[in-house]
C-alpha positions, 0 to 999 in steps of 0.5 A: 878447773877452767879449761878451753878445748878443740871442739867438732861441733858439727862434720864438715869438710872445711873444718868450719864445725871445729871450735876452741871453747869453754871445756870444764873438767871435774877433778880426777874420780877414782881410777883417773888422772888430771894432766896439763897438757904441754903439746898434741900430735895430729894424725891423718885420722884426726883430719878424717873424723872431722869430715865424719870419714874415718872407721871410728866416729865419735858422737857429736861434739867431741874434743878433737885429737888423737895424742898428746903429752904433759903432766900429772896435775892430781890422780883420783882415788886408788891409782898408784901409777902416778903422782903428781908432776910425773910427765906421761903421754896420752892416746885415745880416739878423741880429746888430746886437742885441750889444755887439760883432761882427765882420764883413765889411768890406763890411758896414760903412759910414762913419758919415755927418757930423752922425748920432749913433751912435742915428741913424746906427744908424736910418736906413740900412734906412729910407732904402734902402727908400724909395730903391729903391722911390721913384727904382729902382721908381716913378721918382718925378718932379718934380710927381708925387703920393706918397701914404705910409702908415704916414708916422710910422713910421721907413720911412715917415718916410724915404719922405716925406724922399726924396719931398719932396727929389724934388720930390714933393708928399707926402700921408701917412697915420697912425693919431693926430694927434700922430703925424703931426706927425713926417711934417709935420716931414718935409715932407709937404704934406697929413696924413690921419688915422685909417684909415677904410675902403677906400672913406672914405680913398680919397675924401678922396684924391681930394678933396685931388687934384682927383679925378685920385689919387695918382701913386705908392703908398708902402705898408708897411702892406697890409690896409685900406690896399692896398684904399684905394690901389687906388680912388684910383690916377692913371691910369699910377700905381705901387702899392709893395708894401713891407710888411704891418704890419697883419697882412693881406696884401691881394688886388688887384681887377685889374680896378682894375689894367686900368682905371686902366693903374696897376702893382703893384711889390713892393719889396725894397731888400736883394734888389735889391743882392744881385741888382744888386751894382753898382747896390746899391753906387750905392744905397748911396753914393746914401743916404750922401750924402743923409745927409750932406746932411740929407735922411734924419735919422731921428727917434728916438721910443723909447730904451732899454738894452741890457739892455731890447731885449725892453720895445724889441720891445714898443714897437714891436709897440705901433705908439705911437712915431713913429720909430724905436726904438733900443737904446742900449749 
């Protein structure tokens, strides 16, 4: 079928090796779906693999994306799943960014009731990390304090979701104001604003906790912010490791570590499906029923045309937009 994609021709740090062109696909073969593609979600490692920078680089050239959401246009031989017209998301490492794509029938998932096709597009990365790192790595308990940052992004945004649905009493960070807003929609009790140094943030932690820190770490910025959690972990604490969207990938003082018997647990929601299949699929029937539930509703900040990904990948770098940015077909 005649169909144009999101091309990484080549790595670069200006996005000049990303391309909209000609992507034929062949019909669905056996075990897979065709789906019109209605909207795709960016996520920071979409930027990251086009400058060959995330843990996960795809060979050259690959269609660019990591989520997107639409409709079944035709299924392949043996799948029951789906028919056509059904509405479904679909994630992966690569090939959202396309107005139409065949894949795996196990790639896909039911659109959950009451997303639009922007948000069910948007939230299945997000809300798959926060729950592999909030409920299959930290253990979040009821009553516990999480502090997140990065709070405004669509990832952080669903780890507030995710905390305050726990019964987490939640303390977000952001670099505006206006930004957090979207984190105190979410639920978050208590915003802090700005990224003072190391030493400045964790004092206002600990002013907000009586002096005793934060339980749990939801951390997918690093750099200064790594350095700040580290002063103000709660003795038995749990450090999460999501990401680096500052640039600066932090070193831990493990003598901090030792004092405050606190840990440092990297996360990898794909990874941990990939390496547990059976436990991955529970994460996944977890995140779809609390979609459908309304706990993870992604706020959508940006929106643009298909034909503009490359101005979407810009407004992402920019770090301006609360939520997620979503291309639209």
């Amino acid at each position: 079928m005649p169909n144009r994609a999101w091309m990484c021709t080549e790595l670069a740090p200006d996005l000049s090796g990303l391309q909209l062109l000609p992507h034929p696909l062949p019909p669905p073969g056996p075990g897979e779906v065709a789906v019109r593609v209605r909207a795709a979600a960016l996520n920071f490692p979409d930027l990251l693999m086009t400058e060959g920078k995330y843990q996960h680089k795809p060979a050259l050239p690959f269609v660019a994306g990591m989520e997107c959401a639409g409709e079944v246009t035709a299924v392949g031989a043996g799948v029951t799943a789906f028919v056509t017209g059904d509405r479904v998301c679909f994630s992966g490492h690569g090939g959202a960014f396309t107005e139409a794509l065949v894949a795996p029938a196990a790639a896909l998932r039911r659109l959950p009731p009451g997303l639009d096709f922007a948000q069910g597009a948007a939230y299945g990365v997000a809300a798959i990390t926060a729950w592999v790192a909030l409920v299959r790595r930290a253990a979040l308990q009821p009553g516990e304090t999480l502090l997140v940052h990065g709070a405004s992004g669509g990832t952080g945004l669903a780890a507030v979701q995710l905390g305050c649905f726990l019964g987490a009493r939640v303390i977000a960070t952001g670099s505006t104001a206006a930004k957090l807003e979207a984190a105190r929609a979410a639920g978050a009790q208590h915003l802090l604003v700005g990224q003072p140094g190391a030493l400045g943030l964790a004092a206002e932690v600990k002013a907000l906790t009586g002096g005793a820190g934060v339980d749990v770490v939801f951390d997918p910025v690093g750099g200064d912010l790594f350095d700040a959690s580290v002063h103000c972990m709660a003795w038995g604490g749990r450090l999460l490791v999501v990401g680096f969207a500052s640039g600066r990938i932090a070193t831990l003082p493990t003598n901090l570590a030792l004092i405050k018997g606190f840990s440092v647990m990297g996360v990898r929601a794909g990874e941990y499906g990939r390496r547990d299949p059976v436990r991955g699929e529970q994460n996944r029937q977890a995140i779809e029923s609390l979609a459908a539930r309304g706990v993870f509703t992604p706020l959508i900040g940006a929106r643009f045309p298909f034909e503009q990904a490359k101005e979407a990948y810009r407004a992402l770098a920019g770090r301006g937009v609360a939520g997620k940015v979503v291309i639209e077909m």
